[in-house]
Backbone bond lengths (Angstrom), bond angles and torsions (degrees), N, CA, C in turn:
res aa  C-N    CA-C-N  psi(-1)  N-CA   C-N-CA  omega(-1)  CA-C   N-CA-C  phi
1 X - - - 1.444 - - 1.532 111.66 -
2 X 1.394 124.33 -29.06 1.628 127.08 178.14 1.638 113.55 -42.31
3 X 2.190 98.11 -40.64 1.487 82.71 -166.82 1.295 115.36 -83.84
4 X 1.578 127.19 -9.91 1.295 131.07 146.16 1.516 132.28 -41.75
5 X 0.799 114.01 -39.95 2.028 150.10 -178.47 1.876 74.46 -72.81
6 X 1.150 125.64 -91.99 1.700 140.65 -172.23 1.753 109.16 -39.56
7 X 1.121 113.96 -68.44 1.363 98.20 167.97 1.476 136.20 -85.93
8 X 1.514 108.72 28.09 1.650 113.81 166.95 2.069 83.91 -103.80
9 X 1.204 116.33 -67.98 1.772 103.04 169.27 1.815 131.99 -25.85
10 X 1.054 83.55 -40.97 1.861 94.38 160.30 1.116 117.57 -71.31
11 X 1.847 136.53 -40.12 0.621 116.58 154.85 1.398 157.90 -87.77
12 X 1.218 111.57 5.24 1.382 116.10 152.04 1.909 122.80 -84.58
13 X 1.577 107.31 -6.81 1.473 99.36 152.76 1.560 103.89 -67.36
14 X 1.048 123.71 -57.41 1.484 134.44 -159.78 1.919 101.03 -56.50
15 X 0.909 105.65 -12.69 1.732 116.85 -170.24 1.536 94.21 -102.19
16 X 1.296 126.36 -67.90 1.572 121.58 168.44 1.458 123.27 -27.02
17 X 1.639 101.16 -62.38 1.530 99.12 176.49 1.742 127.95 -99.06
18 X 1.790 98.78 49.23 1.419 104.96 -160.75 1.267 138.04 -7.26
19 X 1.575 95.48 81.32 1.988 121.29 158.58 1.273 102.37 -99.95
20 X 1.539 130.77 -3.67 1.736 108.81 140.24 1.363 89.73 -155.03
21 X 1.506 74.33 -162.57 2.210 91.06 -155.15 1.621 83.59 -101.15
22 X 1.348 98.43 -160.41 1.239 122.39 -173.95 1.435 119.15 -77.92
23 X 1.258 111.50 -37.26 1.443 127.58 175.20 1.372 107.54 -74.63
24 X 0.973 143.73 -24.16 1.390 148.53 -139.24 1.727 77.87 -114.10
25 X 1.290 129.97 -60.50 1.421 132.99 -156.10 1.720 88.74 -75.59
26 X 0.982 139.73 -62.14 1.458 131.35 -162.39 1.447 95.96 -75.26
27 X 1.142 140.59 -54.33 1.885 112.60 160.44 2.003 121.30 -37.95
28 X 1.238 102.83 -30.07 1.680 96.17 163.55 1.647 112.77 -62.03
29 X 1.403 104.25 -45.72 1.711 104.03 -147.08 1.831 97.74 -85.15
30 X 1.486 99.20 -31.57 2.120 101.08 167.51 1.559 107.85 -87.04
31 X 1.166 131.23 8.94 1.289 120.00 142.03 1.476 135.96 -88.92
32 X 1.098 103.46 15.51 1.894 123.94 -172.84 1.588 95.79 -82.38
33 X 1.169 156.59 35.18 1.464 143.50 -151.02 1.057 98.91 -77.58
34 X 1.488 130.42 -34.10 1.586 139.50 -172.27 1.436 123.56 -64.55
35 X 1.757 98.21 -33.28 1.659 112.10 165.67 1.429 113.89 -79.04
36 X 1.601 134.11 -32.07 1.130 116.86 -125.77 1.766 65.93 -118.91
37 X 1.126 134.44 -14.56 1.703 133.58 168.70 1.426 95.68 -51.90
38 X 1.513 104.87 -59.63 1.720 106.84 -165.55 1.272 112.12 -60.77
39 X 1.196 142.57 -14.87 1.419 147.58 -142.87 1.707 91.57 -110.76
40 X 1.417 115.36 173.33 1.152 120.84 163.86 1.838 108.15 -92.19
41 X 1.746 103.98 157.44 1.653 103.21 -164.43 1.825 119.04 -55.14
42 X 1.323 110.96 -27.96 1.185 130.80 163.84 1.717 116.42 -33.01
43 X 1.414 96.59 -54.44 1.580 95.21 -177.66 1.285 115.77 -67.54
44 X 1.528 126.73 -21.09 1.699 136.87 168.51 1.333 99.81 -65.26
45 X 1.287 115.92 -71.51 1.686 112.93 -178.39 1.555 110.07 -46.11
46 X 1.256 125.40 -34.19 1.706 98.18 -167.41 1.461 102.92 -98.19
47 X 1.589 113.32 -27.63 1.669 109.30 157.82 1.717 135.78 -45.14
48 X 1.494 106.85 -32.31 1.257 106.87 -165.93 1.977 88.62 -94.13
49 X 1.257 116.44 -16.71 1.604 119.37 -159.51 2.292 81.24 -66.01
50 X 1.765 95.98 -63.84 1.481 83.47 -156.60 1.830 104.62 -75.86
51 X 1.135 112.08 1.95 1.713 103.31 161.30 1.565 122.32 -72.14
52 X 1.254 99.24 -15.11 1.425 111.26 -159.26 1.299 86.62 -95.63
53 X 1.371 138.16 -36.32 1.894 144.71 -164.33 1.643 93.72 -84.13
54 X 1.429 125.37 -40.50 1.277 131.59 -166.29 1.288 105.83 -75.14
55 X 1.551 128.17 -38.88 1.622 143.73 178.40 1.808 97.98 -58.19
56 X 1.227 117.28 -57.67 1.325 137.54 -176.19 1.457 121.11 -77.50
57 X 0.867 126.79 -4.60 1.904 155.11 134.84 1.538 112.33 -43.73
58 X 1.363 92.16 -81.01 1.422 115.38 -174.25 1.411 120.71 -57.83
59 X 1.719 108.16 -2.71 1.516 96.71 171.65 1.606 104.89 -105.66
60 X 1.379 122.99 13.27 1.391 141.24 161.87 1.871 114.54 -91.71
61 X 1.279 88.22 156.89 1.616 100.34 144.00 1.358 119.02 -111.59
62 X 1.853 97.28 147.21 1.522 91.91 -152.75 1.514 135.48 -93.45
63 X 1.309 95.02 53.23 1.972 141.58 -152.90 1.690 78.76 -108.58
64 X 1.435 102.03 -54.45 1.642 117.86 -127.37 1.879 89.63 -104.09
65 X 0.763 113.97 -5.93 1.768 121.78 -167.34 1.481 107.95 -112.85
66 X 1.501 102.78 144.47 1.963 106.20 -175.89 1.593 93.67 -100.38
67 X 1.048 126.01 -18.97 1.844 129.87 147.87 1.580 136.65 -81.84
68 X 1.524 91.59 101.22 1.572 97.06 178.79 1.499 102.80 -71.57
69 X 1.463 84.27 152.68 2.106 86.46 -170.43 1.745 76.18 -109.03
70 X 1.028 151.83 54.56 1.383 152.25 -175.21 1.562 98.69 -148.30
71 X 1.443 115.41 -25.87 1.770 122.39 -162.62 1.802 71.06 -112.45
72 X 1.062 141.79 -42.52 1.640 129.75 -156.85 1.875 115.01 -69.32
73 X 1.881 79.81 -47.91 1.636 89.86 -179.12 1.546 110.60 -59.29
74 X 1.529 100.81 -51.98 1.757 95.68 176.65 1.438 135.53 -69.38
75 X 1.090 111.98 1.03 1.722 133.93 150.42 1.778 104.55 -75.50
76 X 1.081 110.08 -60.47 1.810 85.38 -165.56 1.817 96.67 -87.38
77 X 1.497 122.11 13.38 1.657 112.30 160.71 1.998 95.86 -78.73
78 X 1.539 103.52 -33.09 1.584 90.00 176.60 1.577 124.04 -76.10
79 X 1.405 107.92 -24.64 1.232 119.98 160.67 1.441 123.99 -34.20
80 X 1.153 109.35 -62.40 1.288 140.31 171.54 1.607 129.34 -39.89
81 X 1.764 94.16 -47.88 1.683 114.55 -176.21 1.624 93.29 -68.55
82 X 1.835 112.93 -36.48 1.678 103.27 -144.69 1.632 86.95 -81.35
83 X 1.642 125.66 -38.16 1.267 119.10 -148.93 1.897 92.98 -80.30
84 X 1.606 117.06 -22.29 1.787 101.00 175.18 1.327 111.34 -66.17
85 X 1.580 108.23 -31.05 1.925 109.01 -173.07 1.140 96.61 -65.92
86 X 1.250 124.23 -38.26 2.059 113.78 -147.53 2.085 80.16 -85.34
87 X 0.942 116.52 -33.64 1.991 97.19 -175.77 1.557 103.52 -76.32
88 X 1.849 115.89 -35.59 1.562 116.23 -176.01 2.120 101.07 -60.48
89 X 1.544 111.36 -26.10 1.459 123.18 -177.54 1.289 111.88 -58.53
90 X 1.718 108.20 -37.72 1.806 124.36 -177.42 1.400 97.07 75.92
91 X 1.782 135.14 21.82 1.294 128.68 155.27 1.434 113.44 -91.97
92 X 1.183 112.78 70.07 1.464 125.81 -178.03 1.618 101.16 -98.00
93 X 1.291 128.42 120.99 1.261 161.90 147.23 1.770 97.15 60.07
């Protein structure tokens, strides 16, 4: 599960220093099925909630948007910390 955990972290470097768009990064993070199995259902629901705010961002400028994609990314980097602890915890499903 780390290299899942590792290449969703890559991709939000890769999102910072746009080597992809937005679409490109939320097709990384809903192709994780292998992590988000291990996880409890909760972590799908609140993952797909701020992918879904970040998709809907991105068709703004972020003047013009009630979703900062700056407040979004750093929610699913916390996302991220809770779902490596809860597998590093071994309370997987």
């Amino acid at each position: 599960m780390l290299n899942f955990i590792q290449e969703l972290r890559q991709s939000i470097e890769n999102l910072s220093r746009n080597e992809i768009n937005i679409s490109g990064f939320c097709k990384i993070w809903r192709s994780q099925t292998d992590l988000l199995a291990a996880l409890p259902p909760q972590f799908a629901e609140v993952m797909e909630n701020l992918l879904s705010r970040l998709e809907s961002g991105s068709l703004f400028t972020e003047e013009s948007c009630s979703f900062s994609q700056t407040d979004l990314i750093a929610q699913l980097r916390m996302w991220l910390e809770k779902a490596d602890a809860r597998l590093a915890s071994g309370k997987i499903v």
